[in-house]
VEXGUVEX-298693 format. One record per residue: x, y, z of N, C-alpha, C in turn; residue in one letter. Coordinates in steps of 0.001 Angstrom, whole numbers, plus 524288, in hexadecimal, padded with zeros to 5 digits. Each point is the difference from the previous one (the first is absolute). Example, Ala and Ser with C-alpha at 12.3 -4.5 7.8 and 13.67 -1.06 7.14 Angstrom:
<vomis>
833867E9C681E787FC86804A68000080384804B080000a7FEA28041A7FD3080334804A68003C7FCFE80442802DAs
</vomis>
This chain:
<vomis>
803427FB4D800007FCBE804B38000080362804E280000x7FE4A804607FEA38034C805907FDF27FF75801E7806B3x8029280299802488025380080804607FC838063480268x7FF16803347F9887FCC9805AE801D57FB127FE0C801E1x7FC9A803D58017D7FA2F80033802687FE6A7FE6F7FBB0x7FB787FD34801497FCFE7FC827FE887FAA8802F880217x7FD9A803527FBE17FA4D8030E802B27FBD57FBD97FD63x7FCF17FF70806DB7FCCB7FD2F800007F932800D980169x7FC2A801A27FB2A7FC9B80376803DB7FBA77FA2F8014Ax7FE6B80142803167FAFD7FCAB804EA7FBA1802FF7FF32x7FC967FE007FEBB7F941802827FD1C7FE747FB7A803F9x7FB8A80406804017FD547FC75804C77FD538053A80316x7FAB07FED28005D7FE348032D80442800417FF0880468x802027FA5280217800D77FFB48056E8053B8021680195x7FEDA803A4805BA803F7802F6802D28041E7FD218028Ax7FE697FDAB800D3804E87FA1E803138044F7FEEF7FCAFx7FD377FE9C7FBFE8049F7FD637FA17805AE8021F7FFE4x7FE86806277FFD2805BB804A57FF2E802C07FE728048Ex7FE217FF23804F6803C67FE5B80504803A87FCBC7FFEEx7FB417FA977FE33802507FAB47FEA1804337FF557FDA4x7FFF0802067FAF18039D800BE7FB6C805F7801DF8022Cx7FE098042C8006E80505804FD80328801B07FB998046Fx7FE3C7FDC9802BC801E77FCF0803D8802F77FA1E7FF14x7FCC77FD887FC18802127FA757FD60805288017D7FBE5x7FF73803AC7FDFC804E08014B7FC2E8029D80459802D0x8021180043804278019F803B4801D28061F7FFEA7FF03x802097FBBA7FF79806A57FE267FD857FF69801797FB9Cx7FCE57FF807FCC07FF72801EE7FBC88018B804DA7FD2Bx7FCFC802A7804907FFE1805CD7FF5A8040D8030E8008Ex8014F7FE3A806358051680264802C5805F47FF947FA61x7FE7E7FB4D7FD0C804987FCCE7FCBE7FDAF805007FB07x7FCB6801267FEAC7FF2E803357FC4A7FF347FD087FB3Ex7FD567FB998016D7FF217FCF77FC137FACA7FF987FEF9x7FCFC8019B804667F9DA802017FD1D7FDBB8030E80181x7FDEC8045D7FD417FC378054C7FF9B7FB1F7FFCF800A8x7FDD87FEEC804CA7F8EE7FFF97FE6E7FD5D8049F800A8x7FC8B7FF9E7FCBF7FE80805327FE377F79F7FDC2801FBx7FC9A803B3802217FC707FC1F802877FB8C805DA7FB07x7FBC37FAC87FFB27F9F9802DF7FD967FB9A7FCB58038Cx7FC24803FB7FE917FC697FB74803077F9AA800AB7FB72x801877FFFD7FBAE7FE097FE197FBB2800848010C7FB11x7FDE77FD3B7FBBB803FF7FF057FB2A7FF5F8068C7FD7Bx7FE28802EA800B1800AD8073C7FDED803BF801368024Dx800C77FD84805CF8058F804158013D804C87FC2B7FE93x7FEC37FC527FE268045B7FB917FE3B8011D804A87FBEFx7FD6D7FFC17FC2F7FFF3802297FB6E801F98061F80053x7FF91801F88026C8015780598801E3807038007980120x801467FBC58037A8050A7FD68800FB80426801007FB6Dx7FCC57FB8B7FE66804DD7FC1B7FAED8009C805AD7FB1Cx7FC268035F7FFEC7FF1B803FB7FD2080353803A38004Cx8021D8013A805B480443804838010E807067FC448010Ex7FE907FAB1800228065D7FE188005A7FEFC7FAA87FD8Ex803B7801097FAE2800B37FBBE7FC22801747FCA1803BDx802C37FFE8802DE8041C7FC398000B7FBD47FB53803DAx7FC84800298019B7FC207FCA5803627FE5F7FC537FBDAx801907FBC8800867FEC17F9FB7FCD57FCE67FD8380172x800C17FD1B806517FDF77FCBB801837FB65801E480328x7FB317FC837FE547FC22801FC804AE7FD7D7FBC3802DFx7FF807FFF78053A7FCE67FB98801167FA588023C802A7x7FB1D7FDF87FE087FABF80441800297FD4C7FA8980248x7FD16801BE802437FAED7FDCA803057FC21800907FBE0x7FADB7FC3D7FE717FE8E7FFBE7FCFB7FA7F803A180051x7FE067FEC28052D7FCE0803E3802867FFBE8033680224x7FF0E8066C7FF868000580451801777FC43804227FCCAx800D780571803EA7FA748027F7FE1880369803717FAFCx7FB38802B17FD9E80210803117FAFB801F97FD857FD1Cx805247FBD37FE80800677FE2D7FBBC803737FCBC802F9x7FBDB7FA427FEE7803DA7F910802AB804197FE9B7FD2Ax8025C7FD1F8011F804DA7FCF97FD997FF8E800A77FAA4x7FC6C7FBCA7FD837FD0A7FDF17FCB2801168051D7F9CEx7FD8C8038B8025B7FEB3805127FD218054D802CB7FF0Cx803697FFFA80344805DC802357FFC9802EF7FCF37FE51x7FEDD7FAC57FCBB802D67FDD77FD7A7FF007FFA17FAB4x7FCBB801447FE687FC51801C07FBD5803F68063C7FE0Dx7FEB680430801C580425804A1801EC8062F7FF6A7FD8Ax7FFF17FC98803FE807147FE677FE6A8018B7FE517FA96x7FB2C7FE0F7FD5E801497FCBE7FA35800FD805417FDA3x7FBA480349801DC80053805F07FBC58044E8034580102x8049B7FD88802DD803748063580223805D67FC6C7FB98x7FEA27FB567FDC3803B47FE5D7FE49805947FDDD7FE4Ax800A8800B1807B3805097FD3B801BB801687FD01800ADx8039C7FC267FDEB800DB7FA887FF5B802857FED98063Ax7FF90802F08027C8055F7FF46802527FD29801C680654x7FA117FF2D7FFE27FE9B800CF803A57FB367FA6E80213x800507FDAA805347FF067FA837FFF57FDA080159803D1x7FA8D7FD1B801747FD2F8006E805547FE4B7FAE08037Cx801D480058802E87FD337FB54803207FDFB802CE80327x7F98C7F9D67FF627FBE180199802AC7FED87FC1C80422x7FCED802DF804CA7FF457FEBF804847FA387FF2F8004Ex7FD577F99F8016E7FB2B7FE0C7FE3B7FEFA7FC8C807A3x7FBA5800C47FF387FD737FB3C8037E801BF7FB6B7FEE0x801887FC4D8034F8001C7FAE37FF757FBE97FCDC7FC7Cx8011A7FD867FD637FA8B7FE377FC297FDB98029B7FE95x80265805BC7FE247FC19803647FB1D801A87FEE47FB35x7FDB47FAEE7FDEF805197FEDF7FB6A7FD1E803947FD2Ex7FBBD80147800047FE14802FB7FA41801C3805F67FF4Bx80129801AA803C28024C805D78008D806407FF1D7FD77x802E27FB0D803D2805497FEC07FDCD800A1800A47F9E3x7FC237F95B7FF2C8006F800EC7F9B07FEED806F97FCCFx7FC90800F08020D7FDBC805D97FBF0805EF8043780100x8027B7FE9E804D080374802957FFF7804DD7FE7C7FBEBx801277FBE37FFDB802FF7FC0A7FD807FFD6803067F9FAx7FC387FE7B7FE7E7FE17802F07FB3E8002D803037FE6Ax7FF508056380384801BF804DF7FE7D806658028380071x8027C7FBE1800098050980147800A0802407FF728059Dx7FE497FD718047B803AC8003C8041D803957FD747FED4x803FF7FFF8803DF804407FBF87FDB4801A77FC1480480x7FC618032480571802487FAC7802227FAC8801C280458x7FF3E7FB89803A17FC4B8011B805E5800997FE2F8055Fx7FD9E802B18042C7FFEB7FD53803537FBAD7FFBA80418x7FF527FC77802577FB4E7FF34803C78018080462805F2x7F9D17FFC1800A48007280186805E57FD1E7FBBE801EFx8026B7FE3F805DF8020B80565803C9807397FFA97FC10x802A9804E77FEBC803667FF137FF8A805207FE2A801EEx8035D7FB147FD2D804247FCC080241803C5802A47FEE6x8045F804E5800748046F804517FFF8804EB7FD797FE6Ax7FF5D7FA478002C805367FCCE7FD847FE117FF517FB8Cx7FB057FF0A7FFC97FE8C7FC717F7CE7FFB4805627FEC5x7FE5280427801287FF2A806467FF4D80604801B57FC7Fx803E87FE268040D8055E802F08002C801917FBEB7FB06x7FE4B7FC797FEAC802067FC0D7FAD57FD77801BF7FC83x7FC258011D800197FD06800DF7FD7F800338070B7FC5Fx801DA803418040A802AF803F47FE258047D800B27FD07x804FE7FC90801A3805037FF027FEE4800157FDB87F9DAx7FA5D7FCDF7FEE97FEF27FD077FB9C7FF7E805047FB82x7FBF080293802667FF23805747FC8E8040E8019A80079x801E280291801F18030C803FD7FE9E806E57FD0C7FC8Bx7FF0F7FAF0800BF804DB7FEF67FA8D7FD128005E7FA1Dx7FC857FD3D800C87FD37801587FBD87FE8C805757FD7Dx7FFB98052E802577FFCB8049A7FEF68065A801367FE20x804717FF6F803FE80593802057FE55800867FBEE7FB7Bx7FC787FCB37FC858035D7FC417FC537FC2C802A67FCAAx7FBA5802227FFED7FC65804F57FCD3801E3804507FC68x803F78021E806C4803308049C7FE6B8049E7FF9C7FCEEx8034E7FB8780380802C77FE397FB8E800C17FFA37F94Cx7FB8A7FD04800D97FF1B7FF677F96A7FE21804C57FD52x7FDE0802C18036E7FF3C805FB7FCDB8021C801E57FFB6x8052D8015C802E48055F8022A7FF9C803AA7FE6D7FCA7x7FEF77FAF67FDDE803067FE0E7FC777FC66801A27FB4Ax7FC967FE8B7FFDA7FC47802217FBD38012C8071A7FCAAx7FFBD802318057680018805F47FD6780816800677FDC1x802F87FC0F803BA804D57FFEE7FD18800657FD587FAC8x7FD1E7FD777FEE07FF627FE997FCA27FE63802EF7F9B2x7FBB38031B802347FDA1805237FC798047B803A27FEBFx8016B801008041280376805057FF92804767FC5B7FB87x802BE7FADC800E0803427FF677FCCC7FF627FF807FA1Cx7FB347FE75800977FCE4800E07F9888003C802B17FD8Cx7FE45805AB8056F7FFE6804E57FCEB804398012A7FE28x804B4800A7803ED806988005C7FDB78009B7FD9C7F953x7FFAD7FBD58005E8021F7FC807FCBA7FDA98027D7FB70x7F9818014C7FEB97FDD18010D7FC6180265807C17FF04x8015E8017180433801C1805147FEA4804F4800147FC8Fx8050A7FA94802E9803F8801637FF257FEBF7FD857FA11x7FD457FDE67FEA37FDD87FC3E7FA487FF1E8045E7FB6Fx7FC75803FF802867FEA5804E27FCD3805148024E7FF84x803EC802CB80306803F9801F980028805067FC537FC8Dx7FFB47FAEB80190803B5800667FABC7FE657FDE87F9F8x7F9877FEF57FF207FE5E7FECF7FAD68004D806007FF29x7FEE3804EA802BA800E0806547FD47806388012080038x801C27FE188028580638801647FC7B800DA7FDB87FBCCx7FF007FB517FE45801277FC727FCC27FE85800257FA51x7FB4A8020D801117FB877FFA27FB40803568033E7FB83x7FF757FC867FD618032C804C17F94F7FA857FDCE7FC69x7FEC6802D97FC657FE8E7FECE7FA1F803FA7FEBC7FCE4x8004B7FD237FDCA8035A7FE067FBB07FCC27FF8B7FB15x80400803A77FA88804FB8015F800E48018180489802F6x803EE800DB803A880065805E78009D80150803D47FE11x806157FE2F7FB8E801AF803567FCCE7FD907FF607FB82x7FBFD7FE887FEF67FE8F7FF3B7F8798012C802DB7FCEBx8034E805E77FFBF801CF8033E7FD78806557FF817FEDDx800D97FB84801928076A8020180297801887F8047FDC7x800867FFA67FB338018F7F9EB7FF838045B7FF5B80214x8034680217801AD805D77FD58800FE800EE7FECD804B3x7FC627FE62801EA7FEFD7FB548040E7F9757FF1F8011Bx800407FDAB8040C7FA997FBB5801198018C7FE3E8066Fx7FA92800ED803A1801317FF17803FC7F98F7FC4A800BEx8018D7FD75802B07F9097FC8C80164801FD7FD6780700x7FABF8015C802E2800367FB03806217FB3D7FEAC7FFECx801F77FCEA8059E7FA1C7FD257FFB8802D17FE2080569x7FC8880042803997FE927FE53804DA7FBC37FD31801EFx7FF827FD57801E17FD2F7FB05803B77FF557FF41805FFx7FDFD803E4802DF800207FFF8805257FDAE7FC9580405x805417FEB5804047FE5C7FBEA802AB7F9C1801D080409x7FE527FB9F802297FC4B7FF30802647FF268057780470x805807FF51801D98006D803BF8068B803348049B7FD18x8005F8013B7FACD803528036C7FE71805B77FFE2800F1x8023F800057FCC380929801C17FF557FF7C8044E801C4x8053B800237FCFB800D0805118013380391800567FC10x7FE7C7FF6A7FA3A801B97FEFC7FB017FEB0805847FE6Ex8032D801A67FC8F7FF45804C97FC3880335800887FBAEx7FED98037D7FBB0801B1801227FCA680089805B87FE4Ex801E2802267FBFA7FF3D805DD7FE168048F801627FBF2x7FE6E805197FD8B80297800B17F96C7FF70804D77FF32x8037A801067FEF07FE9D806277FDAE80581802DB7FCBFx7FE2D803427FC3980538803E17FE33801928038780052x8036180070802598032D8051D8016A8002C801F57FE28x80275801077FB587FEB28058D7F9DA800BF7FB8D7FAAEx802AB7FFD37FB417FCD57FF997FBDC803FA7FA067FED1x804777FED5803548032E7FD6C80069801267FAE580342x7FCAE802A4802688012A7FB9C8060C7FA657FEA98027Ax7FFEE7F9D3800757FB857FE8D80197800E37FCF58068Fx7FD5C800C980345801497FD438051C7FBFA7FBF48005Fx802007FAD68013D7FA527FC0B80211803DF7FD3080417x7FE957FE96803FE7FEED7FC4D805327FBA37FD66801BAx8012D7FC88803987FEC17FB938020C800F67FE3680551x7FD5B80062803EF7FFED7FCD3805847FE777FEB880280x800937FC9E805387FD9A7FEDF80345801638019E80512x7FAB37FF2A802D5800D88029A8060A7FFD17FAFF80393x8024F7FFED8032A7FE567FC0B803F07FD5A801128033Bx7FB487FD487FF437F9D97FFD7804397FC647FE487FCDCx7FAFA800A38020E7FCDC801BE7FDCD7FA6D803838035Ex7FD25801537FD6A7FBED80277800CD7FFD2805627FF8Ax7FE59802E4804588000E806707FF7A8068480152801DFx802867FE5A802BF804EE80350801A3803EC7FF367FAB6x7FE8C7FA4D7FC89803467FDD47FB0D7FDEA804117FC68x7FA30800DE7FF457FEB7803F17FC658037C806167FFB9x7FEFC801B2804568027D8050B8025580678801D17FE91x801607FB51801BF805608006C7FF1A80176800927F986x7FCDB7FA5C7FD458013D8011F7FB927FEB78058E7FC8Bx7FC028022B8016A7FE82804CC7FCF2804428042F803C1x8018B8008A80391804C080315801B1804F37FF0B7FD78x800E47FACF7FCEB8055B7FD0E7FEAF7FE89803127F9F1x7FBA27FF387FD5E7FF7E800077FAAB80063806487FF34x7FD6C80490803A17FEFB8039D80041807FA801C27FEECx800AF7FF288048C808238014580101800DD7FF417FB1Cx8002E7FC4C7FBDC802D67FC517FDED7FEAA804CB7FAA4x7FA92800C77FE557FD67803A87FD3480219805487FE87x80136801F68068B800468049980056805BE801C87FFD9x804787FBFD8018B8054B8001E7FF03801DE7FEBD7FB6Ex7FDC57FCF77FD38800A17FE777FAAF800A6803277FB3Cx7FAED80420802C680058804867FB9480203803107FF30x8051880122802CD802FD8030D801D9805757FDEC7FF15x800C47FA438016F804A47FDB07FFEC8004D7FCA77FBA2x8045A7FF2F7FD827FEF07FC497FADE803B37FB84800B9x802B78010580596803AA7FB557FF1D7FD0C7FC688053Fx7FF1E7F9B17FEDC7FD257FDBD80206802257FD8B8058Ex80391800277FF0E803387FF338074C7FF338036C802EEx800078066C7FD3F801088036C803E17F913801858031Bx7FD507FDC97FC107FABB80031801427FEAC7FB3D80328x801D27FC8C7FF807FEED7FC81803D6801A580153805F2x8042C802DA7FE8C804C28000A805C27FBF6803E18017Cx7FD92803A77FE397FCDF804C9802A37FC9D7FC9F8034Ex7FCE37FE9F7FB7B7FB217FCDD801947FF737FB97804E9x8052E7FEA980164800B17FC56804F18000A8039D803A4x8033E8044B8028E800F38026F803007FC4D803598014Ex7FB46800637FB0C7FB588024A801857FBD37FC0980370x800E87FC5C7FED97FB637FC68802D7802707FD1080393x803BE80090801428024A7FD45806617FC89802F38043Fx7FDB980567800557FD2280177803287FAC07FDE3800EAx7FE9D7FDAA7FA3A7FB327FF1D7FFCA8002B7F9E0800E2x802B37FC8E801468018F7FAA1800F07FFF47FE538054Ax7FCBE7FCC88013D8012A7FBDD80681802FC7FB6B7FD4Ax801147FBF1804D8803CA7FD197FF277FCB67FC217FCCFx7FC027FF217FF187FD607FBE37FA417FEEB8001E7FABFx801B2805F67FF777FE68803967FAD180427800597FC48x8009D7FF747FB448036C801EC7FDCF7FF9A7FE5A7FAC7x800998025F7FAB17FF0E7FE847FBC18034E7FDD37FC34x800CE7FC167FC61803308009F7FB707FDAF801787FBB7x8042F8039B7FC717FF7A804287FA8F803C07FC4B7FC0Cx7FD9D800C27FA5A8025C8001C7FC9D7FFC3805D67FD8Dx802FC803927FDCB7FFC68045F7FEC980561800C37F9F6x7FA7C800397FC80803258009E7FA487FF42805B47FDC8x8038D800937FC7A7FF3A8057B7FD6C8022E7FFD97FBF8x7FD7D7FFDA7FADE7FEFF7FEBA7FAA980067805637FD39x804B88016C7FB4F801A1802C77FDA27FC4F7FE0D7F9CEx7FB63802EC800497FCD67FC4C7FA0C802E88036A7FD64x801DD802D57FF42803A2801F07FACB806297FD687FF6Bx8022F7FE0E802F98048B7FB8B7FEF77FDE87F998800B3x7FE3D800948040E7FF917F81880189801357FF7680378x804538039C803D2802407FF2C804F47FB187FFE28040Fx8026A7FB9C802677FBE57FEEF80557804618007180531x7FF2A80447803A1801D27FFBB8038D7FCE07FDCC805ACx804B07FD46801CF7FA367FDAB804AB802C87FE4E805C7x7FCBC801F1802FD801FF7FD0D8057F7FCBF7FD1D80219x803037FCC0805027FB1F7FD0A802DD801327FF8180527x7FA857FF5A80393801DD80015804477FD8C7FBA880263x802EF7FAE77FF917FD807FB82801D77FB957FD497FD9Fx7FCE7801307FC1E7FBF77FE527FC4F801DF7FCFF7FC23x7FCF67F99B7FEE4800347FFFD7FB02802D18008D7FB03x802827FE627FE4880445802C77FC4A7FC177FE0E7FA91x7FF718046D7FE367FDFB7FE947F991800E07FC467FC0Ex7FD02800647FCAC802BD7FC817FBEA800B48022B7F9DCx802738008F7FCA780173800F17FB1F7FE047FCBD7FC80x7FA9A801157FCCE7FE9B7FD247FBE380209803E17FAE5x802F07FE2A7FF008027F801567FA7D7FBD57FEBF7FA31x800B7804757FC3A7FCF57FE597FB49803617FAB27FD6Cx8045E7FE45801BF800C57FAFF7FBA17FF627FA5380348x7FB6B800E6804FA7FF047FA658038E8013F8000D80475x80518801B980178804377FF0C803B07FEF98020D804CFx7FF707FE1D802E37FF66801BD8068B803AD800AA803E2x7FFEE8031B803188042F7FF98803357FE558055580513x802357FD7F804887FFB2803AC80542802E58040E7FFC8x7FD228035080059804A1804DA80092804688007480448x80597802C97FEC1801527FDD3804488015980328805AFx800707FD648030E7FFF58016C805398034B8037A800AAx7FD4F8068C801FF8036280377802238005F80041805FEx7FE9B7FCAB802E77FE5E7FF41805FD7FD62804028002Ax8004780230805A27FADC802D2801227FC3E7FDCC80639x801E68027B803FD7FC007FF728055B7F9E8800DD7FE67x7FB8C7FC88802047FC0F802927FFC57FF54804318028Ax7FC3A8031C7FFDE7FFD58070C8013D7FBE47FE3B80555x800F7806E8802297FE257FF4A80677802827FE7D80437x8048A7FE7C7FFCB801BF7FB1D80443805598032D8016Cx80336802687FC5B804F680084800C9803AF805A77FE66x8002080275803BB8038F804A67FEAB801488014F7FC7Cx80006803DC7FC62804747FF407FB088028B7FD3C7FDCFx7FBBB7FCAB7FF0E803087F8FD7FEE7800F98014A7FA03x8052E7FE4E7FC9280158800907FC687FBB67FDFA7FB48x7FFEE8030C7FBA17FE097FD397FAC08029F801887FB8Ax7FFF17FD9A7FCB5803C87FF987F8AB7FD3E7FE267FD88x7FE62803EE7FC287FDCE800457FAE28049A7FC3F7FC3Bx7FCAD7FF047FACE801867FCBE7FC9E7FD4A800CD7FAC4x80379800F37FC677FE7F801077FA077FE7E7FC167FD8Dx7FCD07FF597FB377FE877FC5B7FD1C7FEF88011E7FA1Ax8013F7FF107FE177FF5F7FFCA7F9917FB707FD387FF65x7FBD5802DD7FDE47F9E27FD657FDB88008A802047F8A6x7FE2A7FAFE7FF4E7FF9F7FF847F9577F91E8005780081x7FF69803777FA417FAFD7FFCC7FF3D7FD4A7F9F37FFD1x7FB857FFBC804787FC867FBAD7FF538028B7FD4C8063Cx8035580143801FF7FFE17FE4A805DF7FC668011D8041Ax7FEEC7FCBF8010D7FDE27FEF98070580133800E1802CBx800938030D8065C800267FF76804447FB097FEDA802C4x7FFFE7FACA801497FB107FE3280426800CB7FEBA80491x7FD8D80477804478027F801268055F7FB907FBBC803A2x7FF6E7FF80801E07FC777FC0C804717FF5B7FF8380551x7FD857FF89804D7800497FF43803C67FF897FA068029Ex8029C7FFA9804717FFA97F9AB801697FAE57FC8980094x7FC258052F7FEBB7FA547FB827FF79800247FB507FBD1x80428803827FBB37FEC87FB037FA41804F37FC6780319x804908000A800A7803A87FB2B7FFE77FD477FCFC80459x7FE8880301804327FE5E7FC34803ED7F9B87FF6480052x7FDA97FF687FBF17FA8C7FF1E8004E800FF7FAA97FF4Ax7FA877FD6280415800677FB578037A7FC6E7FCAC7FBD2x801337FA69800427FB417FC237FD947FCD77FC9780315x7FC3A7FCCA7FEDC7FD247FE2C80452803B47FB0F8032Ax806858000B7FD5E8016B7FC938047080540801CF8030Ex7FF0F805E57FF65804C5802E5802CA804D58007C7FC12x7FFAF7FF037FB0780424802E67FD7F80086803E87FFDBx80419802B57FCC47FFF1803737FF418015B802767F931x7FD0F8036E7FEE48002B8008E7F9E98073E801997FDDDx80262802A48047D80560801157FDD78017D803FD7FA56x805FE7FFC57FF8B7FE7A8036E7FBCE805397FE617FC04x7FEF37FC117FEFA800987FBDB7FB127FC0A7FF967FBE7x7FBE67FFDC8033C7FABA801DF7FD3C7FF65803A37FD73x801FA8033C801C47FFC9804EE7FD1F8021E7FFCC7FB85x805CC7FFAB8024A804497FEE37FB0A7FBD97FCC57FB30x7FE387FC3E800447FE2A7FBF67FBDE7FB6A802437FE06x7FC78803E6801E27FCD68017D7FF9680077803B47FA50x80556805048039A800E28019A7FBF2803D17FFA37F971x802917FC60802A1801CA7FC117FA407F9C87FFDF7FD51x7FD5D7FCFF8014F7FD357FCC07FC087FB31806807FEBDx7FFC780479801987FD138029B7FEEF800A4803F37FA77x802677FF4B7FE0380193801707FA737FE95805517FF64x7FC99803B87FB7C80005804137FF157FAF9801F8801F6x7FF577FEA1805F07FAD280178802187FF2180430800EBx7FAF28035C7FE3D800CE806D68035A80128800A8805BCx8012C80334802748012A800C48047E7FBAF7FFDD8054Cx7FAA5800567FCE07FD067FE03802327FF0A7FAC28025Cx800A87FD8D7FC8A7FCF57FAEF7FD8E805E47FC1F80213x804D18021C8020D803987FD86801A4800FD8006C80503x7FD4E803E48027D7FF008007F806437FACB7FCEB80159x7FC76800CE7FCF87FC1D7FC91802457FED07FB1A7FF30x8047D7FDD17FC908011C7F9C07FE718018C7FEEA803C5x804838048A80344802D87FC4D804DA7FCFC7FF93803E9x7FB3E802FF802B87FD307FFA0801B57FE197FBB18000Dx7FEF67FE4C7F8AB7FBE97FB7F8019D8030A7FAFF801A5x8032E7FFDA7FEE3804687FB618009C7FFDF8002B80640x800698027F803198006A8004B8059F7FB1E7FEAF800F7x7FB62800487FEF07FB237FDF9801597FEEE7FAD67FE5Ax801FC7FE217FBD17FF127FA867FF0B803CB7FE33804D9x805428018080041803997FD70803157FC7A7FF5D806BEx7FD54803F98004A7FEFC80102805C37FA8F7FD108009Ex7FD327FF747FD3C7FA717FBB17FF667FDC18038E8045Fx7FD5F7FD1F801B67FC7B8021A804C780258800EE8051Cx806B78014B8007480082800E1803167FEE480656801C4x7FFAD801728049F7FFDE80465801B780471803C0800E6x800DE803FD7FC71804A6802ED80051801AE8047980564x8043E7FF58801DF7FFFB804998066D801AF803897FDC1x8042D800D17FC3D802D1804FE7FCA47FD58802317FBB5x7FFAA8052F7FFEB7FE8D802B97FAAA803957FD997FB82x7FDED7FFF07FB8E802727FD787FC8380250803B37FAB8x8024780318801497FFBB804B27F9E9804E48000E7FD2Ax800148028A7FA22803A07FF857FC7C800B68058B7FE86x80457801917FF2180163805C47FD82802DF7FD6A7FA9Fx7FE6A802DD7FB51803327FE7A7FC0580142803D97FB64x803FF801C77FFBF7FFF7803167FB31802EB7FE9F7FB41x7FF93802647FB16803027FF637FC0F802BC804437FEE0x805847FF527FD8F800DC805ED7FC557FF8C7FD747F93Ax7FF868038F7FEAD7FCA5800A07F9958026F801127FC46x80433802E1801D88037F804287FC3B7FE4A805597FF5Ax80508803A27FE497FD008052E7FEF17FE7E800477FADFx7FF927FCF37FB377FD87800D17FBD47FA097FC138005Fx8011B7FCFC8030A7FC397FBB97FFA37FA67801EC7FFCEx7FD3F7FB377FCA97F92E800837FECB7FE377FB98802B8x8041C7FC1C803837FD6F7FB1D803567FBBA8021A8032Bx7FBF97FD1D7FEDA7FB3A801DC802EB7FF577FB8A805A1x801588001F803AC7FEBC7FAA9806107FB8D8007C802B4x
</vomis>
């Protein structure tokens, strides 16, 4: 039993009763383990429970003037508290009052003359049954509230995320397409793209560790930094290195994200790129050929002081790929605990030939859903992918 007062009101027009009570539970009281609160019929019951929620338990005499037991349990159905239980106090062999009481919701009874031990069990019975009421309603409204989170932080990152595609349809010399898949309880997966002036295109990719509303939050604070330094900075380490030292404030010890962060020269081909613990891309080349980009190390961000990062150049031929990813696709699960990996990928994109850029992100998609059958995914599952085109090019993706 919960250790606070326990308010207990007593509905009885006999004057003796309040003595009795006060006298038989008097350890009780002194212990602060029960509150009796006295009426001496069911209007002033009702008058009671009206000015202090917190009165649950009632034990009422069935007969009295102005309004009997009977009638104040009737009352009680209409005030709609689950969490409020009455035992009633009957003549010996009034089964028909018992039953009618029974019926209208008592939950438990007892005879007179009253026995103060089956009384005191008989109370102790109620009142677990009320704290396992509250309980569950307390879990209940925690429950709501996490819903609500989850469905907020759900809105918050499907509105960062959301692009129309195409975005550039004016600008062929490249092609950008995503596509995201959000887990059940929400990632903390993101993406974003944009061009700096007529030369330089920025797209990234990451994840947050968590999930729900604090995973949402963070990520639109991570994507926001990442956005807003980007446009300003063109070299991708030094934007990363900002971008860590900005969100160590905003970091507890469970939080922290990995970035992939590229920056695409569509008037040469050069791809400059850093990373910070994410994923390392992959290179689908126009003549088949696949291959990981390669590793410039890189701390994930949030966690670490002025932790070093190094950018890395790349030569892109018109009709290359960079397809960036988060660990939802390598480690999306099957119904017998595999794991999809990213060999898969590799083979995926071998065998995907001159697919638009659409239609080659959402192939891999589907490939991860056949792989995953009916299992249930815990990670957001999303793909960043771009092409460069050339600067004369009419390739349409």
């Amino acid at each position: 039993m919960s250790t606070y007062n326990q308010k207990i009101l007593v509905v009885d027009d006999e004057p003796d009763l309040q003595m009795l009570m006060m006298q038989r539970f008097r350890h009780k009281i002194r212990s602060k383990e029960y509150e009796f609160h006295f009426a001496e019929n069911g209007q002033e019951a009702l008058d009671l429970i009206a000015k202090d929620s917190e009165i649950s338990l009632i034990l009422s005499d069935i007969n009295m003037p102005r309004m009997d037991g009977l009638t104040l349990l009737n009352e009680l159905q209409n005030i709609q508290r689950d969490d409020i239980k009455a035992i009633m106090v009957s003549a010996y062999g009034d089964m028909d009052n018992i039953r009618t009481a029974m019926n209208r919701g008592a939950y438990d009874f007892v005879t007179k003359p009253i026995d103060f031990k089956d009384l005191e069990t008989t109370i102790e019975k109620t009142l677990r049954e009320i704290e396992r009421i509250l309980k569950s309603k307390d879990l209940e409204d925690q429950l709501t509230t996490l819903n609500y989170d989850l469905d907020m932080a759900a809105r918050i990152q499907q509105k960062i995320l959301k692009q129309d595609f195409p975005v550039y349809a004016d600008d062929n010399r490249f092609d950008v397409y995503a596509h995201m898949i959000a887990a059940k309880h929400v990632g903390g997966d993101f993406y974003d793209f944009f061009k700096v002036d007529d030369e330089h295109f920025v797209f990234f990719i990451g994840d947050v560790a968590g999930k729900g509303m604090p995973a949402a939050i963070y990520m639109a604070v991570c994507r926001t930094m990442l956005k807003s330094i980007g446009s300003e900075v063109k070299d991708p380490a030094e934007c990363i290195f900002k971008v860590n030292n900005m969100l160590i404030p905003e970091s507890d010890i469970s939080t922290f994200v990995t970035v992939f962060y590229a920056v695409l020269n569509i008037k040469t081909g050069e791809l400059s790129y850093c990373n910070g613990g994410h994923n390392l891309p992959y290179l689908a080349s126009k003549n088949g050929e696949v291959r990981e980009l390669d590793d410039v190390g890189g701390l994930l961000l949030g966690k670490f002081d002025d932790a070093p990062y190094e950018k890395t150049t790349i030569q892109l031929s018109p009709g290359d790929t960079i397809l960036t990813f988060t660990d939802g696709i390598s480690e999306a699960e099957d119904e017998d605990d595999g794991f999809f990996e990213e060999y898969r990928i590799v083979d995926y994109l071998k065998k995907s030939g001159d697919k638009s850029l659409n239609s080659l992100v959402k192939g891999l998609f589907l490939e991860v859903m056949k792989f995953a059958g009916a299992a249930p995914q815990s990670d957001d599952i999303t793909v960043l992918a771009t092409t460069y085109n050339g600067v004369n090019s009419n390739i349409k993706t």
